[in-house]
C-alpha angles and dihedrals in degrees: 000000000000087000095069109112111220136164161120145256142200135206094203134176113244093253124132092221086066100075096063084070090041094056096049090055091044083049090054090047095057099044091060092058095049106252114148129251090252090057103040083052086062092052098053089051082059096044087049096045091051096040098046087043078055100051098040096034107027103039104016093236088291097158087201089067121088127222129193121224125182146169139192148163134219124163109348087322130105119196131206118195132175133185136190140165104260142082099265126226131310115289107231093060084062097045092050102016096182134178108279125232117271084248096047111107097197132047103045090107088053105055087035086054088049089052102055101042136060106226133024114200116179137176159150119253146175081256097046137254112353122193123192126187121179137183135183123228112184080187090065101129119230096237096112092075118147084261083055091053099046087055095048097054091042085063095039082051099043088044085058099051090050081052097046092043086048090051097047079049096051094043092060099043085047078064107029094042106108083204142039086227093061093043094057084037086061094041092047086056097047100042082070093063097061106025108032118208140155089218124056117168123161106199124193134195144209100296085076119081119252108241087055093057098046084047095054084038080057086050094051085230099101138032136195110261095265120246093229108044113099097176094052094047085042090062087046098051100037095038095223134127114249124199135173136184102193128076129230093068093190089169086061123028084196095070100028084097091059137059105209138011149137127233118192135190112261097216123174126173087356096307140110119239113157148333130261120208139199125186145154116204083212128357107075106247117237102245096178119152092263099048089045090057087052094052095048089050092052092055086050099056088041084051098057096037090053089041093045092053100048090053089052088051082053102046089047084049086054097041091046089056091043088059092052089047083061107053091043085065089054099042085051087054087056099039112025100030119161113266114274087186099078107132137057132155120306088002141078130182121204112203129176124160128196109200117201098214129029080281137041135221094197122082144185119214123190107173130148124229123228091266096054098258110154102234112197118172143162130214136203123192116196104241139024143256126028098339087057092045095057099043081054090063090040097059091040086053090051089046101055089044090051097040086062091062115067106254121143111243095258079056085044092057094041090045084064103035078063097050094048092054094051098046097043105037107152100013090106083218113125123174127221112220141171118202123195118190117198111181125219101277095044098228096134150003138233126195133183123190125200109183095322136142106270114277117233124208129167120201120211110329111328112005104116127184139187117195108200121198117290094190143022117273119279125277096034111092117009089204098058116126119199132184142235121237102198123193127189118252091217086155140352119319152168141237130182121191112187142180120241083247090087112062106014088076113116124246112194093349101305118083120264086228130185095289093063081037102060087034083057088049094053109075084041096069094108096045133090129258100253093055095044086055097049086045094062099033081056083050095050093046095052092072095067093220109131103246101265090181139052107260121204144171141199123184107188112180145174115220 
């Protein structure tokens, strides 16, 4: 029954890669109806002329826009027509196509297309440029009769409800699987049912994390993407499908064993994560629409349940350092509390600290020697989070062990300078720190700097003073030597010890900086402690930057 129409049509994106795909399903077309390799070879150079005219003319290789391709038979006459959105090409290189010249870099697909047809029907449309080739074959073999055809769609059916039936399968064991390793293990086994294959490798890249993958690679159900393999980084780029039906691959080592395969992107929240391949070493593999639908949907599903699982791994991995974060909180309010010990007679202290993570790396000490010396001192680890934390406690534990033995306060620093050194060697940490020493009677002062900001006092009503660093910061070099400035209490005064936290905060993208700071302490002078500290906090906030530094701030003064 040669007189039975039948055919086929795409919805393709103007992309050059489509028309490998293309090709394959118009190869399988013409081999139903009986047509010779030779001639089926001349059809898909005409597939691919007119395709290829379509992408680069009439859509200017814009991949966003869509072209029809279609082809059908009637009689003993098959019939190739493509349409796109554009104007098509001249017409007079469709009236006269001729042999360019060896240097023309256009024109060669159309005379080759006029060649190997018999008719070439062209025109503008509602819809766009339409192009239609047909050719006549009296050998066309009479095996697409209407008996043909039932058969044919009772196997394309009965190929759609095993998909269907593999893909109800795979969805509950994508919610029933404890693991992400027996649900791969499940997909990998029913994959086989609908698309049968001798070669089966799910490969995942770089977006999964890499404990998941070492741990699928364990299970045998999942590989790393491999570095040599074009083809299989070329899916994943470029997020299409590749399939081939001929064996030698040169261009990939990694097909070269199998005749035939498919390899699809494994996407998953609009990402590409990974490949999945098919593939037989002899037997030539059914790639059929339906089967590659199935295939695609399996990568899906693979894509969400990988994805899924590394983000779980990732979550777990948050929530574990949260935790720690926690109890390093915890552990800070044990080992580096604020001083409690922040009045005597005749003196106050005023002390607030502002960390910029759950922990800090900056601490206040107020602590009193044997012989009744008032000890106040700031600290400044470089860095941030738990390592600064903990280099905190170590240097408040150095200094109540040191304050019990008689050094001066220059020996005290370089005591601790020492210890740090020791303690820390090759931790490349190092802590900045100022140390102010009143004795009992609170007739004079005494300040070290190693490496601090400067610290500001102020004596009676107008004698100001800045002591700079002296040294370089603790934990460096275990030989510096640093020096005391020492200034007489003959009244009341006030010292301010500070982090570089406040002050080193942006404000319309430059740093505020200690200038503005120290111009913003001026007309504060009179004012308490407290309010000096709102003041700045409302300052800093202001600026509507989230804190990225430890801000602290110590008020010492003489009543």
């Amino acid at each position: 029954m040669i007189g039975a129409l039948s055919g086929q049509r795409y919805l393709v994106p103007a992309r050059l890669g489509e028309v490998n795909a293309l090709r394959e399903h118009f190869s399988l077309f013409l081999a139903d109806m009986g047509l010779p390799p030779m001639e089926i070879n001349d059809w898909q150079l005409a597939l691919t002329e007119i395709f290829a005219n379509a992408v680069t003319h009439g859509c200017q290789e814009n991949a966003k826009t869509l072209i029809s391709v279609s082809w059908e038979s009637f009689e003993r006459e098959i019939s190739l027509s493509v349409i796109d959105p554009g104007n098509g090409p001249p017409k007079e290189v469709i009236r006269e196509p001729r042999l360019p010249s060896e240097t023309a870099t256009h024109g060669r697909g159309l005379y080759i297309v006029h060649k190997l047809v018999d008719r070439f029907e062209h025109w503008q449309s509602s819809t766009g440029y339409c192009c239609k080739i047909t050719r006549r074959h009296d050998d066309m073999n009479e095996a697409h009769s209407s008996e043909a055809l039932m058969d044919k769609a009772m196997t394309e059916l009965s190929t759609c409800y095993e998909s269907l039936a593999a893909f109800y399968r795979l969805g509950e064991a994508l919610v029933e699987s404890e693991t992400v390793v027996d649900f791969l293990k499940q997909a990998v086994a029913d994959i086989q049912g609908v698309a049968p294959h001798n070669f089966c490798r799910i490969y995942l890249g770089e977006v999964i994390q890499s404990a998941l993958l070492a741990e699928l690679a364990l299970s045998h159900v999942a590989f790393a993407v491999p570095a040599d393999s074009l083809r299989i980084q070329f899916v994943m780029e470029q997020e299409e499908e590749y399939s081939w039906t001929e064996t030698g691959r040169a261009d990939d080592p990694n097909l070269d064993n199998f005749r035939s395969g498919i390899i699809c992107p494994v996407i998953a929240a609009g990402r590409v994560c990974g490949a999945l391949m098919l593939a037989n070493h002899n037997a030539k593999m059914e790639l059929n629409a339906a089967v590659r639908h199935t295939v695609r949907t399996f990568a899906d599903l693979i894509g969400i349940a990988v994805m899924n699982a590394s983000n779980a791994q990732i979550r777990d991995r948050e929530n574990k350092a949260l935790r720690e974060l926690e109890i390093a909180s915890e552990m800070q309010d044990k080992l580096l509390p604020l001083p409690s010990f922040t009045s005597g007679e005749g003196w106050s202290a005023f002390v607030r600290r502002r960390s910029a993570q759950e922990v800090s790396g900056d601490h206040v000490e107020i602590c009193e020697t044997r012989g009744g010396d008032i000890i106040f001192c700031m600290i400044d680890v470089m860095g941030k989070g738990v390592p600064a934390a903990f280099l905190a406690a170590m240097f408040r534990t150095a200094l109540h062990i040191s304050v019990t033995f008689q050094y001066s306060l220059v020996g005290l620093m370089m005591a601790l300078n020492r210890t740090l050194c020791r303690e820390l060697e090759d931790m490349t940490m190092f802590a900045t720190c100022a140390i102010a020493r009143v004795p009992k009677n609170l007739r004079k002062i005494e300040i070290v700097n190693a490496g601090h900001c400067p610290v500001l006092g102020c004596i009676g009503e107008g004698e100001h003073f800045s002591v700079e660093p002296s040294g370089p910061p603790l934990g460096l070099f275990k030989d510096s030597e640093y020096s005391a400035e020492r200034f007489s209490l003959s009244g009341p005064a006030r010292v301010l010890m500070v982090t570089d936290g406040l002050f080193e905060w942006a404000r319309d993208g430059e740093i505020w900086g200690w200038k503005n700071f120290t111009e913003f302490l001026m007309p504060l002078q009179k004012e308490s402690p407290e309010t000096i500290w709102k003041l700045l906090r409302k300052e800093i906030d202001g600026a509507h930057v989230p804190a990225n530094d430890d801000q602290t701030f110590l008020y010492w003064q003489k009543l």
